[in-house]
C-alpha positions as CSV (number, residue, x, y, z in Angstrom):
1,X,-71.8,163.0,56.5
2,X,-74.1,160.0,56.3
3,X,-74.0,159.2,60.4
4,X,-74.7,162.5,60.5
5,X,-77.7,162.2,58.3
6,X,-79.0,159.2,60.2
7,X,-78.5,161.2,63.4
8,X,-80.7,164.3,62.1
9,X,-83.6,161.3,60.7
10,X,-83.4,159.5,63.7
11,X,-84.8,156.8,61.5
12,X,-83.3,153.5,60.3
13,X,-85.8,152.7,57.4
14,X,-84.0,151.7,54.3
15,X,-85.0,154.8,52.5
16,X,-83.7,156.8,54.7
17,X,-79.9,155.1,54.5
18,X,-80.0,155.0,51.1
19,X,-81.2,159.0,50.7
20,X,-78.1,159.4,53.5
21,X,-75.6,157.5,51.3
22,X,-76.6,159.8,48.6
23,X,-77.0,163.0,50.0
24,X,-72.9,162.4,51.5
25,X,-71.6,160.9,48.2
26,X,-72.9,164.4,47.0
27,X,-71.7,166.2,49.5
28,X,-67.9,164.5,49.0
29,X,-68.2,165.3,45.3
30,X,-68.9,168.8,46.4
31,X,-65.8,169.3,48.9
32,X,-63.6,167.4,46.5
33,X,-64.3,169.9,43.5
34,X,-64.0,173.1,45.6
35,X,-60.6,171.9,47.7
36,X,-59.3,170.7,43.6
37,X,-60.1,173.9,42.2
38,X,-59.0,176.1,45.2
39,X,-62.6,177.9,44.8
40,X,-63.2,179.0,48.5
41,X,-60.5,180.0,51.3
42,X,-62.3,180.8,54.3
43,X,-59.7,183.1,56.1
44,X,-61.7,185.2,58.8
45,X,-60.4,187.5,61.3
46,X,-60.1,186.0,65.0
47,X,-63.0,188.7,66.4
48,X,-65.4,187.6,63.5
49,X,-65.2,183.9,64.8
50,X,-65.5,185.1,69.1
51,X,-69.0,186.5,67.4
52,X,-70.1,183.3,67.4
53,X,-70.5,183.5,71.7
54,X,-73.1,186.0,71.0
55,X,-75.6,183.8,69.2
56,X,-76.9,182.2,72.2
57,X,-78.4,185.5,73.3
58,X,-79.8,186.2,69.9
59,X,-81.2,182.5,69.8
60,X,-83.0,182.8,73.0
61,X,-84.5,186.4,71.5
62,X,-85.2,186.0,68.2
63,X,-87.3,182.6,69.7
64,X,-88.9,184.9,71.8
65,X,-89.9,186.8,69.0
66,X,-91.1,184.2,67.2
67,X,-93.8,183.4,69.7
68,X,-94.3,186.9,70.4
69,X,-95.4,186.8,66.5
70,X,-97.6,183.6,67.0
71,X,-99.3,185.1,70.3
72,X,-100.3,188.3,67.7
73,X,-101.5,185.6,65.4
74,X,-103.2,183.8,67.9
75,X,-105.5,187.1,68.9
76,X,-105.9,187.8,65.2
77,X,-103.3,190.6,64.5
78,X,-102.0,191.2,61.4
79,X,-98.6,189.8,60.6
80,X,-95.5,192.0,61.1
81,X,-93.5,190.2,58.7
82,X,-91.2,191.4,56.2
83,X,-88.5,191.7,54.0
84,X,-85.7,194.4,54.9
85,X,-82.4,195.7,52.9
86,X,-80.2,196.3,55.5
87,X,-77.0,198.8,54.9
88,X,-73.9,196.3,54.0
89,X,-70.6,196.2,53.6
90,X,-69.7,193.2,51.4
91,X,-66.3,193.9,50.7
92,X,-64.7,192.6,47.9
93,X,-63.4,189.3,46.5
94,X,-60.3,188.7,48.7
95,X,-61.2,185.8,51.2
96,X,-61.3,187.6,54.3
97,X,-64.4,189.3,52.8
98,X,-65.7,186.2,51.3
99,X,-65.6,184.9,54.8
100,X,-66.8,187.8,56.6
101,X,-69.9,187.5,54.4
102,X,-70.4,183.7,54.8
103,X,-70.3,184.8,58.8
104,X,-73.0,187.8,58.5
105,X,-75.3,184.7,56.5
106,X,-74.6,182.3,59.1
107,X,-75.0,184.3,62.0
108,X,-77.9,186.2,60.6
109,X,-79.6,183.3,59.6
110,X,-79.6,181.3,63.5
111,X,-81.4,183.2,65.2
112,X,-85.2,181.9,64.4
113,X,-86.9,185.9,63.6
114,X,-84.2,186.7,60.5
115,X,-83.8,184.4,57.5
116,X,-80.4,185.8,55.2
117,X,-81.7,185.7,51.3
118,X,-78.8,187.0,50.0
119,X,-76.5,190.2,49.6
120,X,-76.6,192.4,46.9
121,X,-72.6,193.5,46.2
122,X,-73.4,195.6,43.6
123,X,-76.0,197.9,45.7
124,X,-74.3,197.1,49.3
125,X,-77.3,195.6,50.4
126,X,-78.0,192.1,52.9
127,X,-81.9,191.0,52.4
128,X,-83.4,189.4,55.5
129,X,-86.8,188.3,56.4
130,X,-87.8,188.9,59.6
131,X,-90.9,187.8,61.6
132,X,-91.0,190.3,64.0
133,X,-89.1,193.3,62.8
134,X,-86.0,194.5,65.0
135,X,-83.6,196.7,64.9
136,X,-79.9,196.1,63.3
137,X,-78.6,193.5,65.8
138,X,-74.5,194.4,67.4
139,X,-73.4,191.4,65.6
140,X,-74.5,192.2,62.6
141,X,-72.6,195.2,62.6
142,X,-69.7,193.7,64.3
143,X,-69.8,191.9,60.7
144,X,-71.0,195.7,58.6
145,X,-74.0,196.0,58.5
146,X,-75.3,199.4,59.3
147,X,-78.4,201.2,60.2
């Protein structure tokens, strides 16, 4: 964890080793506790993890997007922004739909237009911001969301 910080810093100042050193002693705390106390099994399906060949697509066009929004900005448009409750399916507390739903937030949450704040299991609902709004993306139905 801490090369990797110093990778993502790209800077060998003292402060920034010793804020590395920290943030990976924190973060081996963290996986120590939740391996001790068997708190997360992350046990998708095989066709949930192949998903992850489509995100290069939705990269490249929720980029686009993006500076389709800042173009609109740029002439003086108003902002398209907002926050959506997409249709969900969040399952239930087994681990293969704890890890179907850590999948929906990670591959929601690449692609620069959609930011995952959270899913509502009680009202079956996945909260997104989006820049630009779109449509319900393949993947994210792959994962169940719906329209």
């Amino acid at each position: 964890m801490w090369a990797l910080w110093l990778a993502f810093v790209s800077n060998p100042h003292p402060s920034e080793i010793i804020a590395g050193l920290a943030a990976a002693l924190l973060a081996a705390v963290a996986d120590g506790v939740v391996k001790a106390h068997n708190l997360i099994q992350f046990v998708p399906q095989l066709s949930w993890i192949a998903l992850i060949f489509l995100e290069p697509w939705y990269a490249i066009e929720g980029t686009w997007e993006i500076f389709l929004a800042l173009g609109k900005h740029l002439l003086g448009r108003p902002s398209e922004a907002q926050f959506k409750a997409i249709r969900f399916d969040p399952g239930s507390d087994d681990r293969e739909s704890q890890a179907r739903r850590a999948l929906a937030i990670s591959y929601f949450t690449i692609p620069p237009n959609f930011v995952v704040l959270g899913i509502d299991r009680d009202r079956s609902l996945i909260l997104v911001h989006q820049v630009s709004p779109t449509g319900v993306p393949l993947i994210a139905k792959k994962l169940g969301a719906h329209e």
